[in-house]
C-alpha positions in Angstrom: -42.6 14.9 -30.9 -39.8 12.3 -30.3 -36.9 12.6 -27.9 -34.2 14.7 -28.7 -30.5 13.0 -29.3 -29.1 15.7 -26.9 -31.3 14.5 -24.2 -29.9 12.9 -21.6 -31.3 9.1 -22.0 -31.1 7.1 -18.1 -28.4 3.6 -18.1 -30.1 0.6 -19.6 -31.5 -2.0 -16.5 -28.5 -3.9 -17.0 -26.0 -1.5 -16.7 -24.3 -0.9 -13.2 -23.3 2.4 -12.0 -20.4 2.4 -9.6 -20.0 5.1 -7.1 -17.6 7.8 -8.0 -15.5 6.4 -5.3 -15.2 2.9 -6.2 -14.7 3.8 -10.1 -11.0 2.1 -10.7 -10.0 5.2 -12.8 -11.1 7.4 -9.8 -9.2 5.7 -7.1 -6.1 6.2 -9.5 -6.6 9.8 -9.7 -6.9 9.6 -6.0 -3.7 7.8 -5.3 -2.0 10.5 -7.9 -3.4 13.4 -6.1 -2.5 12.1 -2.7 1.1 11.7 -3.5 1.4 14.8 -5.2 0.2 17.2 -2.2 2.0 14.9 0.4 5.2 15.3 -2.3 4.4 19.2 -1.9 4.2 19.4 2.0 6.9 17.2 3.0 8.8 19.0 1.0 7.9 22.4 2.6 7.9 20.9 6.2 10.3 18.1 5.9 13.0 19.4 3.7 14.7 20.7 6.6 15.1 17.4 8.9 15.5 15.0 6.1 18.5 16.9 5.2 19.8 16.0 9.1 22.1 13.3 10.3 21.4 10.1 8.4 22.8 6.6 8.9 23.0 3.4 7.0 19.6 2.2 8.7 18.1 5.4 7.8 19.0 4.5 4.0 18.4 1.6 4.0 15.1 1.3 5.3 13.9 3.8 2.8 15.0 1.6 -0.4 13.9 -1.5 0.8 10.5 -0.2 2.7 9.9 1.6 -0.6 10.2 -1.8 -2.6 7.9 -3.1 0.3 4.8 0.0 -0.5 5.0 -1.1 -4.0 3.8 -5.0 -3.8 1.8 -3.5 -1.4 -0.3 -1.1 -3.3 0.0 -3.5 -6.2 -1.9 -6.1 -4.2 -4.8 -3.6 -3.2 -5.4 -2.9 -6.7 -5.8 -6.1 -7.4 -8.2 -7.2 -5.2 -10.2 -4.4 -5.5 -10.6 -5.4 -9.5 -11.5 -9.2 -8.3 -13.8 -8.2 -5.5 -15.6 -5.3 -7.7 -19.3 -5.3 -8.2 -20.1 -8.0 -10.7 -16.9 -10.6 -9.5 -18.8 -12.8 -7.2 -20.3 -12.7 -4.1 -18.6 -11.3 -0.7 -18.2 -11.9 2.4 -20.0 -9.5 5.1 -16.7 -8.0 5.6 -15.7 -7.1 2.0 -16.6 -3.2 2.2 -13.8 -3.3 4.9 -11.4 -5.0 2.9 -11.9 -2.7 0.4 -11.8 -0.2 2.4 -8.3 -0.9 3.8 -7.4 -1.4 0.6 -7.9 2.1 -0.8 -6.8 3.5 2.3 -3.0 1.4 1.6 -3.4 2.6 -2.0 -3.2 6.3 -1.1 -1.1 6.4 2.0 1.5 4.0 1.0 1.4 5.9 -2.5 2.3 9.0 -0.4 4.8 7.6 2.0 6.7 6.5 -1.4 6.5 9.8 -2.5 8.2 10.8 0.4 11.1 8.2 1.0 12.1 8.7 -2.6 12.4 12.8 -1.6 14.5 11.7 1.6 17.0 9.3 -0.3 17.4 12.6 -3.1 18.3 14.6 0.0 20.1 12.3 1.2 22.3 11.8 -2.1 21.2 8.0 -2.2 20.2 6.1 -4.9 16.6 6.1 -5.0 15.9 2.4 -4.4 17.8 -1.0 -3.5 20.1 -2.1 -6.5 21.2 -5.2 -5.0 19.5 -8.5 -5.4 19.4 -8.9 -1.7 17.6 -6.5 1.4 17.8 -5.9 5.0 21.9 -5.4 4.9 21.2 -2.4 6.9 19.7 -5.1 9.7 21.9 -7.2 9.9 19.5 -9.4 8.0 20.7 -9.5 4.5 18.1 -11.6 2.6 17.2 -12.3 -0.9 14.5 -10.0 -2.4 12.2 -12.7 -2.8 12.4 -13.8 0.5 11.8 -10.2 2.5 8.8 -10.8 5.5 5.9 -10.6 4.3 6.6 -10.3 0.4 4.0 -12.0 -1.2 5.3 -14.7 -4.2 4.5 -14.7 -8.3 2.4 -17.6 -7.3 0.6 -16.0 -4.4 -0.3 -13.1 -6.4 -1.2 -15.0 -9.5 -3.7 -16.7 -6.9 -5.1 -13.4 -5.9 -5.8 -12.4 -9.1 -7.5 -15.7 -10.3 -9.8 -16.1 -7.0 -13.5 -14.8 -7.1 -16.1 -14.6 -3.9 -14.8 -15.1 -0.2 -11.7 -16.6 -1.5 -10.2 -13.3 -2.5 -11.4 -11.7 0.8 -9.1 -14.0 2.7 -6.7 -14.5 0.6 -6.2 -10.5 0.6 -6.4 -10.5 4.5 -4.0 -13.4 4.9 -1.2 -12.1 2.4 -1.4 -8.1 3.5 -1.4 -9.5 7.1 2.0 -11.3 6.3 2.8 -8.3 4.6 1.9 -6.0 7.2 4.1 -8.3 9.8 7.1 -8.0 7.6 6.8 -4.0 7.5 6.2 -3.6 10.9 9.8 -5.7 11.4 11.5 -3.5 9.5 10.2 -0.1 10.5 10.8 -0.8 14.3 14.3 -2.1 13.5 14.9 1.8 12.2 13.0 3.3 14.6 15.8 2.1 17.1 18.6 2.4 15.1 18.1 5.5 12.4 19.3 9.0 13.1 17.6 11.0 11.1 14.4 12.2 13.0 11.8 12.0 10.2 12.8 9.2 9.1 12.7 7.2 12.6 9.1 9.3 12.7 7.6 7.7 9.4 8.5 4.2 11.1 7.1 4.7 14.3 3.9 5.8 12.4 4.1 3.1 10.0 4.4 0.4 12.9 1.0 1.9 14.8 -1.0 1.7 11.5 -0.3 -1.2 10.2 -0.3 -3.4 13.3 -4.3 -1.5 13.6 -4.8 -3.1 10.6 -3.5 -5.9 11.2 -5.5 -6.4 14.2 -8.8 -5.0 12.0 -8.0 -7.5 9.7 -7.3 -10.5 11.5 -11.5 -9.8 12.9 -12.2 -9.4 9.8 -10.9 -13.1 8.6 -12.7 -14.9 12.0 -15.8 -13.4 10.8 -14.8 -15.0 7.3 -14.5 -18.4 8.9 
C-alpha cells in the first residue's frame, strides 16, 4: 500500500533546516514580543519616575539615542541575512557576531520602546525633527555625521559582503557605533534630571562598551 498524502514526508537532502532560533521570521517575532512586555512593564514600574523632573539633556538624548537604536538594529538584521547558513563561509567567531547581533535586535528594540513612552510622558515630540543632533550637548551636528552612524555607502557595503568580510565589517561599524552611543549616553548620565532616564544611560554605557570590548577579541581573532 503506498504512502499516504497526509503523511508527513522528511526535507529533501538539499533542503536546510534552520533552528527555530535563527529563522529570520522568528527573530522578528522575538524583537516584537520583547518590546511589547518591556512597553508593558516600564509602563507599570516606570510610569511614575519618567513623569519626574526632566531637562533638555533628558529630551534630547531620548530623540537622538532613539534615532541611534534604529541604524542599529537595522545593521544587525542585515548581517544576520548576509552571514546566514548558505551566504559563505565564516569566520570562527561568526556564532558570536550573531549572537550580539540578536541580542542588539531585542534589547535596543525594547529600549526604543521605552524612550518613545518617556518623551509621551514627557509631552515631547517623539523623535528629533531637526536635520541636525546633539544640541542638547553642546555638540550640534548634522544627522549624518552623529559618532558612530554608519553611511549609505557603508551599509550598502554590509549588505553586498559575503564570508569574513561581513564578520568584520559588522564588528568594525557596530564598534564605531557602539563608541558614538556610549558618548552620548554618559553625556546624560551627568547632565539629565530625570532618574530613569540617567539610569537607561548608565546601563546603556556598561553594555555596550562589554561589547565593544567582546567584539574588538572577536576582530583580532579575525585577523
Amino acid at each position: 500500500m503506498s504512502d499516504s498524502p497526509a503523511e508527513a514526508r522528511p526535507p529533501a537532502a538539499d533542503t536546510m533546516v534552520l533552528p527555530w532560533w535563527m529563522n529570520p521570521v522568528n527573530i522578528v517575532l522575538m524583537v516584537v514580543a520583547a518590546a511589547v512586555l518591556a512597553a508593558a512593564g516600564g509602563f507599570v514600574f516606570g510610569e511614575s519616575r519618567g513623569k519626574g523632573q526632566k531637562n533638555g539633556s533628558d529630551i534630547g538624548f531620548l530623540q537622538d539615542m532613539r534615532i541611534h537604536h534604529e541604524q542599529a538594529v537595522n545593521m544587525s538584521l542585515i548581517y544576520l541575512d548576509v552571514s546566514a547558513p548558505g551566504m559563505g563561509e565564516g569566520s570562527a567567531s561568526r556564532g558570536t557576531l550573531r549572537l550580539i547581533a540578536r541580542e542588539i535586535i531585542v534589547n535596543q528594540s525594547a529600549e526604543s520602546g521605552r524612550m518613545v513612552q518617556l518623551l509621551r510622558q514627557f509631552d515631547a515630540a517623539e523623535t528629533n525633527e531637526t536635520d541636525q543632533v546633539m544640541g542638547w550637548m553642546g555638540e550640534p551636528t548634522p544627522l549624518a555625521q552623529m559618532p558612530g552612524y554608519a553611511t549609505d555607502d557603508e551599509l550598502r557595503s554590509l549588505r553586498e559582503s559575503r564570508g569574513p568580510e561581513a564578520d568584520t565589517l559588522f564588528g568594525e561599524l557596530m564598534i564605531a557605533h557602539h563608541k558614538g552611543g556610549v558618548h552620548m549616553a554618559e553625556h546624560v548620565a551627568m547632565h539629565g534630571s530625570n532618574d530613569e532616564v540617567r539610569a537607561m544611560a548608565t546601563s546603556m554605557v556598561k553594555a555596550q562598551n562589554g561589547e565593544i570590548a567582546e567584539m574588538e577579541k572577536l576582530l583580532a581573532a579575525i585577523g
